[in-house]
C-alpha positions as CSV (number, residue, x, y, z in Angstrom):
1,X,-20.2,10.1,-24.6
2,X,-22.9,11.1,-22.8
3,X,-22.2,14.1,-19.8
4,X,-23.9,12.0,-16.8
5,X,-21.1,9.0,-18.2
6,X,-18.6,11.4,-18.0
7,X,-19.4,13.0,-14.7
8,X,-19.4,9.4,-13.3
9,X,-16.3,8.5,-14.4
10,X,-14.4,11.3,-13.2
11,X,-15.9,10.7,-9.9
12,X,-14.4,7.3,-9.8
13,X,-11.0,8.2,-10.2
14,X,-12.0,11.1,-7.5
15,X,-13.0,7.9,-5.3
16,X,-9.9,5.7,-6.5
17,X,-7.5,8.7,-5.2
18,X,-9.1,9.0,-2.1
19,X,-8.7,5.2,-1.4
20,X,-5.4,5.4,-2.5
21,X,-4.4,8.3,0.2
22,X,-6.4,6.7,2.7
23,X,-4.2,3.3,2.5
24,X,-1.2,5.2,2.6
25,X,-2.0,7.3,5.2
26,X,-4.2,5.0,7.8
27,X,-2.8,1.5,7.0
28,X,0.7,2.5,6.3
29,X,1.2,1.4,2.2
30,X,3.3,4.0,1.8
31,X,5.9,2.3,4.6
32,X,7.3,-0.4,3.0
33,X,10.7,-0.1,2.5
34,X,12.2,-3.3,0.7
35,X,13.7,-4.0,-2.7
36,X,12.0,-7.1,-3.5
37,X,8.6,-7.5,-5.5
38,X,7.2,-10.1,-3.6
39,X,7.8,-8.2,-0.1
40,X,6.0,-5.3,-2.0
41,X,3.1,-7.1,-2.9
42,X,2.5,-9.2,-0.1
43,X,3.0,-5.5,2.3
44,X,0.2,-4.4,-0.5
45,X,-2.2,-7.3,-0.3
46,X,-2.6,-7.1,3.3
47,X,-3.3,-3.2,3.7
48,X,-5.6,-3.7,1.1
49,X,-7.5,-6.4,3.0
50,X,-7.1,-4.7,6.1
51,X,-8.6,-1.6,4.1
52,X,-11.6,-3.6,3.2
53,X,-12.1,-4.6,6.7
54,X,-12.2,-1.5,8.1
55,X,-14.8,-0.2,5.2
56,X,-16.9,-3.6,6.3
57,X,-16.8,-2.5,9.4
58,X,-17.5,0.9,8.8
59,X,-20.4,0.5,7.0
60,X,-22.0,-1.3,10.0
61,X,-22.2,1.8,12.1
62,X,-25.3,4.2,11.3
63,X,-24.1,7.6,11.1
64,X,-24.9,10.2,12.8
65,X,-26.8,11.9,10.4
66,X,-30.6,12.3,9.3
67,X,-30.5,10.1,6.2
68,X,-28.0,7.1,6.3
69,X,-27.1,4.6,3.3
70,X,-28.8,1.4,3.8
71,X,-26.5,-1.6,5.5
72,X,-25.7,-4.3,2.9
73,X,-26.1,-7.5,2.7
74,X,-23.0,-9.8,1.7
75,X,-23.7,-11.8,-1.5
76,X,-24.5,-15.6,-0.9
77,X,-21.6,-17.6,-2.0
78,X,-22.4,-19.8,-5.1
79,X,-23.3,-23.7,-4.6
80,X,-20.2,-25.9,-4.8
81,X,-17.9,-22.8,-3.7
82,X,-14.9,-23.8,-2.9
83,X,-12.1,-21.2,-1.1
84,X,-9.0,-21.9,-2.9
85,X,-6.5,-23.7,-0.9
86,X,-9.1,-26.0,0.4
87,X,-9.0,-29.5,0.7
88,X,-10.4,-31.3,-2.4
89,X,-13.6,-33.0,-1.5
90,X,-13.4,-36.9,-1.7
């Protein structure tokens, strides 16, 4: 395996671990206090979405500093997308 592969993997778990700690800590995954599965995942999938929000949101503001990362662009949806849940088209 080749070092720069390496480094690049350990800095994704780095990044994973910090994401993790951040939901805990700022949205509150860590407060869920049932016994059930379901109530567990359904308190997980919506800090999670609330977690991407706010990293949408806060990729919109320009930092403060001298060089900021570029804003980007959300990916056009595909033709014939369809969100699921929708109504079937006739």
């Amino acid at each position: 395996m080749k070092l720069a592969d390496l480094v690049e993997i350990t800095k994704l778990r780095w990044r994973i671990e910090r994401d993790f700690q951040n939901l805990k800590q700022e949205l509150g995954l860590g407060h869920y206090e049932g016994r059930g599965w379901r109530g567990f995942h359904h308190h997980a999938a919506l800090c999670i979405a609330a977690y991407g929000f706010l990293i949408t949101e806060r990729s919109l503001i320009p930092s403060s500093g001298l060089c900021s990362a570029p804003i980007r662009q959300a990916p056009a949806l595909p033709d014939g997308y369809r969100p699921r849940g929708s109504a079937r088209p006739a």
